[in-house]
KOLGUGU-180217 format. One record per residue (C-alpha): x negated, y negated, z; residue number from 0; residue in one letter. Coordinates in nm, 4 decimals, always signed. Layout:
N
- u_v_w_num_residu
- X_Y_Z_NUM_a $
...
# end
This chain:
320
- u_v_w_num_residu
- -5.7577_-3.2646_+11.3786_0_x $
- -5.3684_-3.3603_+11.3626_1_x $
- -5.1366_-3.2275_+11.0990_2_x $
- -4.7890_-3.3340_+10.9819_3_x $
- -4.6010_-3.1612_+10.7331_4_x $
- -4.3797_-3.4311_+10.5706_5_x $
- -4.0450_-3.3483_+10.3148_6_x $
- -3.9958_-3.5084_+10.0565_7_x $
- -3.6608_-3.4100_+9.8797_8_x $
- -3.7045_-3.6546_+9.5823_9_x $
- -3.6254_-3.6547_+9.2562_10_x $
- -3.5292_-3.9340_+9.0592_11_x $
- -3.8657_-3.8997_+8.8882_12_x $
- -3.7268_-3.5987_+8.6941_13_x $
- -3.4246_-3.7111_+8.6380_14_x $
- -3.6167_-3.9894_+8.4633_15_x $
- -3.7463_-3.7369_+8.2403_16_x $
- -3.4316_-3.6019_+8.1160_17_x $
- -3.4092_-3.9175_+7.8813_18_x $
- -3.7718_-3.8019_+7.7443_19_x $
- -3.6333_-3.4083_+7.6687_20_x $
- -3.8325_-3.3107_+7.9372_21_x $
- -3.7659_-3.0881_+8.2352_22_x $
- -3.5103_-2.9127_+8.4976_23_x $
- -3.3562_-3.1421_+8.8139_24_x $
- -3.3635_-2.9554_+9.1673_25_x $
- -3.7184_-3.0563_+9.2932_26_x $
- -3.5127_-3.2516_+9.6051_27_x $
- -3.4277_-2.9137_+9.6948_28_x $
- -3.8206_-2.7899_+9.7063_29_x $
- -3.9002_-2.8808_+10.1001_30_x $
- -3.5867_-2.7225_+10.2496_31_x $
- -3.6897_-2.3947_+10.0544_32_x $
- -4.0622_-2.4127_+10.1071_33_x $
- -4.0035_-2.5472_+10.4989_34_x $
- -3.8102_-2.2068_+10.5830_35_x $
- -4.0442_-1.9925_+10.4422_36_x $
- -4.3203_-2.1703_+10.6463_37_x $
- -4.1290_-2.1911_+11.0016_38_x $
- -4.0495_-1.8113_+10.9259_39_x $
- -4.4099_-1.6695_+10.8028_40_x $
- -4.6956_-1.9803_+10.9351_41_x $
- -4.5331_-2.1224_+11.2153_42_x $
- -4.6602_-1.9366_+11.5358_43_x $
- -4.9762_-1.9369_+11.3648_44_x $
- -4.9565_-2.3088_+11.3176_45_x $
- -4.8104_-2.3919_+11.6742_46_x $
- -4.9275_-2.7383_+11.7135_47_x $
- -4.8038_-2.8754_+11.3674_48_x $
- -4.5367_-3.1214_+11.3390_49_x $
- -4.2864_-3.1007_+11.0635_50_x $
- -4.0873_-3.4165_+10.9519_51_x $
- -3.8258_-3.4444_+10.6922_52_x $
- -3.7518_-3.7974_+10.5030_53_x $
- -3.4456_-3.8838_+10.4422_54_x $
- -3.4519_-3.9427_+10.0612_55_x $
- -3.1971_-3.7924_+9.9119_56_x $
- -2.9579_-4.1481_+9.8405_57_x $
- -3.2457_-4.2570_+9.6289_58_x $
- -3.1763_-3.9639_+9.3590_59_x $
- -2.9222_-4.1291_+9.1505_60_x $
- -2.7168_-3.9173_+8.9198_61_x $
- -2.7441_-3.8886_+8.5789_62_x $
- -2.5186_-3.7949_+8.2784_63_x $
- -2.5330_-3.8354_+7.9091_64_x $
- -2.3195_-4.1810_+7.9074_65_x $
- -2.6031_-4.3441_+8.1650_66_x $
- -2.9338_-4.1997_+8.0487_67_x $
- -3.0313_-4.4780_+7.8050_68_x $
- -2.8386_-4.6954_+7.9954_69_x $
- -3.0758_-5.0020_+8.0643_70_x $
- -2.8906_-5.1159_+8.3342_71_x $
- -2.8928_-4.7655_+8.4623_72_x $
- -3.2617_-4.7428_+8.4221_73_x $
- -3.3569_-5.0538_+8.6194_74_x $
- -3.1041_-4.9081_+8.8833_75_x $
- -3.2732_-4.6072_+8.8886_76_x $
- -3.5893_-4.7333_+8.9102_77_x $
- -3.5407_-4.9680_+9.1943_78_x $
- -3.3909_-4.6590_+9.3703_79_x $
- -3.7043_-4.5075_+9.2882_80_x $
- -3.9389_-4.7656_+9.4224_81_x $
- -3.6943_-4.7921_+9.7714_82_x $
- -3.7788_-4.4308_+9.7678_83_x $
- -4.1645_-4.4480_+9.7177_84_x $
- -4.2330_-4.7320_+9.9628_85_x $
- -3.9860_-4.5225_+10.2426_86_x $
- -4.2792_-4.2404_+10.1559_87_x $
- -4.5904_-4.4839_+10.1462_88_x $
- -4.5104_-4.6574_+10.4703_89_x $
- -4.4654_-4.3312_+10.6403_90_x $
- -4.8198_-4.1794_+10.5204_91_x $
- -4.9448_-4.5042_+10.6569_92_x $
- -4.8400_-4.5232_+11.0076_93_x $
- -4.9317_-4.1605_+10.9785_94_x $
- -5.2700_-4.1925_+10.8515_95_x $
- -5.3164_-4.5080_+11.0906_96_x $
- -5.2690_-4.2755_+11.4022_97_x $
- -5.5065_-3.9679_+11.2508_98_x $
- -5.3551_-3.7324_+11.0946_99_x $
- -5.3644_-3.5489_+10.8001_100_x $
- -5.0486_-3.5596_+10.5795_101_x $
- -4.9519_-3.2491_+10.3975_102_x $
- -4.6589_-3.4270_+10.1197_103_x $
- -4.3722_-3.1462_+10.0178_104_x $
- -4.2106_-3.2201_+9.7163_105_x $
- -3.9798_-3.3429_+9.5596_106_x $
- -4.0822_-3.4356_+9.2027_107_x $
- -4.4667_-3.5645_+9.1064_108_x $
- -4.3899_-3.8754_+9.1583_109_x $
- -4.4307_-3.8872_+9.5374_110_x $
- -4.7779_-3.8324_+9.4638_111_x $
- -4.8174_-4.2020_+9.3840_112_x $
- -4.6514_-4.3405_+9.6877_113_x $
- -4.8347_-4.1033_+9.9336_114_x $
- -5.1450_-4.1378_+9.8040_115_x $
- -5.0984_-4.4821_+9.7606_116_x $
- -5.0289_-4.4453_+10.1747_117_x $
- -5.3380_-4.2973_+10.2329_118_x $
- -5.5130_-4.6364_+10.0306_119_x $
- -5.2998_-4.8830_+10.1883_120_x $
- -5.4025_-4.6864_+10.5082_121_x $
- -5.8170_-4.7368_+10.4630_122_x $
- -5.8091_-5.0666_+10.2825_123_x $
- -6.2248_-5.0773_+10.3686_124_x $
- -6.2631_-4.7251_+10.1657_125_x $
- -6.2451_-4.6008_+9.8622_126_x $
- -6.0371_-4.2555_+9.7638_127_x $
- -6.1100_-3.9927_+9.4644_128_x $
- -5.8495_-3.7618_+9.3170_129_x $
- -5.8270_-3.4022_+9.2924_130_x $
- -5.5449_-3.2654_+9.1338_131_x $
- -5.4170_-2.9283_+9.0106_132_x $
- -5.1574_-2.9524_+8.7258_133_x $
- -5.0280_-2.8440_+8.3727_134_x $
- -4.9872_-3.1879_+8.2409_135_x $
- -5.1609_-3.4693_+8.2750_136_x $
- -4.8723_-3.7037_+8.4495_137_x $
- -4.9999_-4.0425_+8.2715_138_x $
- -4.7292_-4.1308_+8.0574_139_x $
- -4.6825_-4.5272_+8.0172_140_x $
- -4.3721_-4.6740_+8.1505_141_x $
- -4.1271_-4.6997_+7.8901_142_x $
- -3.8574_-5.0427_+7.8481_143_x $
- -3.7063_-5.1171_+8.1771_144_x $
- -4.0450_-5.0002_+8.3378_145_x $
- -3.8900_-4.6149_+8.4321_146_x $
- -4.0790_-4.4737_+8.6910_147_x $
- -4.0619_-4.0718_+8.6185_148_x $
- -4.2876_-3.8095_+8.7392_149_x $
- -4.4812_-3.8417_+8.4259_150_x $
- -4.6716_-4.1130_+8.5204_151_x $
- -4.7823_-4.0940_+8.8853_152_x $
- -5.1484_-4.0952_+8.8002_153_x $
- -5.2071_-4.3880_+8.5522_154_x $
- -4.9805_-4.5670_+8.8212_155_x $
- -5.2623_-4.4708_+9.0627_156_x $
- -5.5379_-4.5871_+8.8155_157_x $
- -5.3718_-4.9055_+8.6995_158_x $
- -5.2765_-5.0354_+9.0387_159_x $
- -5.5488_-5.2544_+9.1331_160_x $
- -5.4725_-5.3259_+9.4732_161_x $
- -5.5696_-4.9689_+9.5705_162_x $
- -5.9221_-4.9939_+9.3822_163_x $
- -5.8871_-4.6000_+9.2008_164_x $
- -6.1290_-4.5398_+8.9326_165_x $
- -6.0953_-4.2673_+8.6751_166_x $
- -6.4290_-4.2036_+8.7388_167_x $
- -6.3178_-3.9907_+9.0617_168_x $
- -6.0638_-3.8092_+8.9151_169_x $
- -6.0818_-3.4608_+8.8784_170_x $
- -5.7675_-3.2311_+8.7254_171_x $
- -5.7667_-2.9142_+8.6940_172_x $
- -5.5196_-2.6509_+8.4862_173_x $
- -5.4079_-2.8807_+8.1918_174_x $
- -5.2382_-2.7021_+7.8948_175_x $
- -5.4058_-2.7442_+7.5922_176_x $
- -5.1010_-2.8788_+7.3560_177_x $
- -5.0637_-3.0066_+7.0221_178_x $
- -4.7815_-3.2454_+7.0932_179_x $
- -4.8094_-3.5935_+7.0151_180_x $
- -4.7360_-3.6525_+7.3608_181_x $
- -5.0368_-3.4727_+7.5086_182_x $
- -5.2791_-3.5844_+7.2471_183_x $
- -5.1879_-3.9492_+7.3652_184_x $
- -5.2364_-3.8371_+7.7198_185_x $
- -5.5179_-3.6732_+7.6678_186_x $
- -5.7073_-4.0009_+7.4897_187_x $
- -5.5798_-4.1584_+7.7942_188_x $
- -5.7759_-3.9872_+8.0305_189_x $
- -6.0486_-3.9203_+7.8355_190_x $
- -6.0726_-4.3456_+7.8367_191_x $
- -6.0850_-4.3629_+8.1920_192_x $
- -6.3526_-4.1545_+8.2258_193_x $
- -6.1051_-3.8335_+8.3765_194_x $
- -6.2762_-3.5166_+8.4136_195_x $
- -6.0209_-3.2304_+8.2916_196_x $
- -6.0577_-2.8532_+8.3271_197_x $
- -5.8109_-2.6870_+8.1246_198_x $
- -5.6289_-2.3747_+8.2649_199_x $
- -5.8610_-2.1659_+8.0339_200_x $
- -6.1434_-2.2587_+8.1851_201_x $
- -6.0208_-2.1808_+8.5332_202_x $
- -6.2837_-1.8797_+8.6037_203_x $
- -6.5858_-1.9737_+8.8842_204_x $
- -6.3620_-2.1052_+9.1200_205_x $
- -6.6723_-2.1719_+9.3679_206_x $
- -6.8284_-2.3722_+9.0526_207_x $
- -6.4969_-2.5636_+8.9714_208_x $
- -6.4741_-2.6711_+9.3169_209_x $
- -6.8271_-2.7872_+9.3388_210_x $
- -6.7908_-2.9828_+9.0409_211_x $
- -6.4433_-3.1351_+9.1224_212_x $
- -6.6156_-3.2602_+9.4746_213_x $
- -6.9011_-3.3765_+9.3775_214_x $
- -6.6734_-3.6220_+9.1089_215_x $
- -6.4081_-3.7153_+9.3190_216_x $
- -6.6661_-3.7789_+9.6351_217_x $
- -6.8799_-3.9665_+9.4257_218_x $
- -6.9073_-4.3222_+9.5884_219_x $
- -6.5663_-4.2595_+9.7909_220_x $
- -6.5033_-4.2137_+10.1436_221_x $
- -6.1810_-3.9787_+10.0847_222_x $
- -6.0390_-3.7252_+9.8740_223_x $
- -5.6903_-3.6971_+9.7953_224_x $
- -5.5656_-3.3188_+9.7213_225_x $
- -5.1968_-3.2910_+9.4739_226_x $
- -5.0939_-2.9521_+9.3760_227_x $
- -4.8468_-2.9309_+9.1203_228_x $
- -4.7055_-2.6006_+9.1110_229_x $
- -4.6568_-2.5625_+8.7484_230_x $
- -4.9774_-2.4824_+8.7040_231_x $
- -4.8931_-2.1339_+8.7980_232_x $
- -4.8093_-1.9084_+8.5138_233_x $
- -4.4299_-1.8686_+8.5600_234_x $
- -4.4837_-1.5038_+8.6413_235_x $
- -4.6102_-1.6289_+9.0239_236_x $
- -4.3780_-1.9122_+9.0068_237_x $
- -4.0690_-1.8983_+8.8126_238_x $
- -3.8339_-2.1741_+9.0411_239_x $
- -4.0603_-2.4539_+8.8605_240_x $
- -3.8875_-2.7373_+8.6741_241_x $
- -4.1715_-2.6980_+8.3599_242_x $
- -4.2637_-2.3270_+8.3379_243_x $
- -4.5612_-2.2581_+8.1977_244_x $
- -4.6062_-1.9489_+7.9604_245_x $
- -4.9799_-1.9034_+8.1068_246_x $
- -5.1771_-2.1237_+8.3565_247_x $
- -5.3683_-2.0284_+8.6867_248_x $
- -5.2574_-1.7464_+8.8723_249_x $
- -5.1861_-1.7391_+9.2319_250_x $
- -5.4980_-1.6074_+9.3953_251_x $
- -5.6428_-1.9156_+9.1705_252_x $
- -5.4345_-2.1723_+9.2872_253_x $
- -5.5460_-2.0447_+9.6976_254_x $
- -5.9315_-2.0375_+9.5984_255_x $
- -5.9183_-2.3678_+9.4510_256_x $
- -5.7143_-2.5525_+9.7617_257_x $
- -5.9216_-2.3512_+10.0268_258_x $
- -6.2108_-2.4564_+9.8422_259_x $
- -6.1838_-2.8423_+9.7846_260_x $
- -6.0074_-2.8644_+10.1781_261_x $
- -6.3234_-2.7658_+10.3582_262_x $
- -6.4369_-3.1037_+10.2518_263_x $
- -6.4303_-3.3457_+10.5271_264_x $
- -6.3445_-3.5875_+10.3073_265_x $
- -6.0082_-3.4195_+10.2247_266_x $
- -5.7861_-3.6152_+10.3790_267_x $
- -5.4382_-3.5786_+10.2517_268_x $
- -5.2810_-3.3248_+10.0437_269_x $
- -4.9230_-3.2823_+9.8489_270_x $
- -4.7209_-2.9868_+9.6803_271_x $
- -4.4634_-3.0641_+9.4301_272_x $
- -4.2140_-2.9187_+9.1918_273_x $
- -4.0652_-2.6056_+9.3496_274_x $
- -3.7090_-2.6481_+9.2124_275_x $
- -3.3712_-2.4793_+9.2327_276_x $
- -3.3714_-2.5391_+8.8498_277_x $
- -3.0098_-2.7214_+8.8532_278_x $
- -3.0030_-2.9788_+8.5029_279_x $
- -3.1766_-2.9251_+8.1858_280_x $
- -3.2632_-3.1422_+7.9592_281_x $
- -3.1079_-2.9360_+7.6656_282_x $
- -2.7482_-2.8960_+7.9237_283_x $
- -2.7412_-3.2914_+7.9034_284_x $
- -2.8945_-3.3893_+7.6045_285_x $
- -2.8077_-3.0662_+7.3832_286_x $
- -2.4519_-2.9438_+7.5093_287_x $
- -2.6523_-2.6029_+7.5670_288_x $
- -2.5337_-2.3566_+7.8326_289_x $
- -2.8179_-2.1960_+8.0138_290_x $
- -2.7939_-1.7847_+8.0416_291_x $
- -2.9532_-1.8425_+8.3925_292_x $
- -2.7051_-1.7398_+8.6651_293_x $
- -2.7410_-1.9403_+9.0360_294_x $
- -2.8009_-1.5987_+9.2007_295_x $
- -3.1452_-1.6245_+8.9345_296_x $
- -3.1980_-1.9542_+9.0337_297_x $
- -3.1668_-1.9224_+9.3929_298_x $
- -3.4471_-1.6041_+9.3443_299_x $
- -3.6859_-1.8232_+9.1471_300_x $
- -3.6705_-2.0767_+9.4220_301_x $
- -3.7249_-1.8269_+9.6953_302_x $
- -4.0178_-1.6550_+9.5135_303_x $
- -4.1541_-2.0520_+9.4190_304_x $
- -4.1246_-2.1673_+9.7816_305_x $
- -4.2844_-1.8504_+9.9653_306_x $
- -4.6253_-1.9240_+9.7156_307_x $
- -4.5948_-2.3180_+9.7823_308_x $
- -4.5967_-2.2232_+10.1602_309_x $
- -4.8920_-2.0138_+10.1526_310_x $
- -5.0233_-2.2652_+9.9216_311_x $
- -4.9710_-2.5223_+10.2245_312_x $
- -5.1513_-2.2209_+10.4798_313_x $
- -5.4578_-2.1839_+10.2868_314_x $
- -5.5226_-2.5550_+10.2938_315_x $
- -5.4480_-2.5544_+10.6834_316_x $
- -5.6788_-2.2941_+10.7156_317_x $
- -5.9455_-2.4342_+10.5200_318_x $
- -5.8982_-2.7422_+10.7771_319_x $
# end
């Protein structure tokens, strides 16, 4: 079996979020980081693999407090945005087209749309279930002037109907349980379309968890499509994250589950996202606030981020 590692440094779907109050810009940075860590620690074990970086990052537009409810800045930034995503989705294509398995390196969660919507476009005759690992559900409805952030990558996947995605067959695991009135809307969402969720507490039998997730996302489909968001580790593991979380999986977790689900045959294609140099909060442009994190702390917290991400990327290679 073939395997390309492909970088995405993208993120304009963050940036998005900054309008929301949500998150930390530097995700673009993510592949460089995570790609040295692999050519330095995986490589000579990996010897055949190709590695491929997309050229992505004129589609991350900038953003300041003048612009951010800017409608004319938001339809700007979304076409940017879907330049961006079809650059990724014909790539996965071709890719997929000449048989191999595409390992996406984010870059923001938004990629996880136009890859996976690659992988569809790709096997037009089959049908493809969804496995993925995350602290937030990533179905938020696109707001006026139709932002695309990376809050909404998944009901993009299940409301597209030219790529024929049910709910049915998707699986994610490591949610946060929240009492926001964001998350409660999210999680009626995906409770409507039939989304199986196992929150990070329930994270235990990892052997059971991946037998369930499977057996959901195989049922009736002809592929499986594997995203790992890398919030879901508590911030302890992974501290260069743009959304930290206070708990979530732990490490050894997040490599059980991906060795797990990529023994599947049917696991054909497989993403990492948000391992971020941490450079714009929300509160910086929305708030005034200064951050007491110093770029020698930031540059650590990506390091430590990318070198799990990478073995992350070896234990589904392995698994392969």
């Amino acid at each position: 079996m073939k395997n390309i590692i492909i970088g995405c440094p993208f993120d304009n779907g963050i940036r998005s979020m900054l309008r929301f109050s949500r998150g930390i810009t530097g995700a673009d940075e993510g592949p460089d980081a995570i790609f040295s860590v692999f050519e330095k620690e995986y490589l000579e074990k990996y010897r055949d693999i190709k590695m491929e970086m997309l050229s992505l990052q004129k589609y991350n537009l900038k953003i300041d407090a003048n612009n951010m409810h800017e409608l004319a800045f938001r339809r700007a930034q979304k076409d940017a945005t879907i330049q961006a995503q079809d650059t990724m989705t014909k790539k996965i294509k071709e890719l997929c087209e000449q048989g191999y398995t595409t390992l996406g390196i984010g870059g923001d969660h938004s990629i996880s749309y136009a890859l996976c919507r690659g992988v569809c476009e790709a096997n037009p005759c089959k049908k493809v279930g969804i496995i993925y690992i995350d602290a937030h559900f990533d179905m938020r409805q696109l707001d006026e002037g139709e932002v695309i952030s990376s809050g909404n990558s998944f009901r993009r996947l299940i409301e597209d109907e030219t790529l024929n995605i049910s709910g049915d067959n998707i699986v994610v695991i490591g949610i946060h349980h929240s009492v926001s009135e964001i998350y409660c809307e999210l999680e009626k969402y995906a409770i409507s379309k039939n989304v199986t969720i196992v929150y990070d507490d329930e994270v235990k039998d990892i052997d059971k968890i991946v037998k369930n997730a499977l057996e959901i996302a195989g049922r009736n489909t002809d592929l499986i499509y594997l995203s790992v968001d890398i919030d879901s580790v508590n911030e302890q593991f992974v501290p260069g994250v743009s959304a930290p979380a206070e708990r979530g999986i732990t490490d050894e977790q997040l490599y059980g589950l991906i060795k797990g689900i990529a023994k599947d045959n049917r696991v054909s294609a497989f993403d990492i996202v948000e391992t971020s140099s941490r450079k714009l909060a929300w509160t910086e442009l929305v708030k005034n606030e200064k951050r007491n994190e110093t770029e020698k702390e930031r540059t650590e917290k990506l390091a430590r981020t990318a070198k799990i991400a990478a073995k992350a990327i070896d234990s589904f290679l392995s698994a392969k």
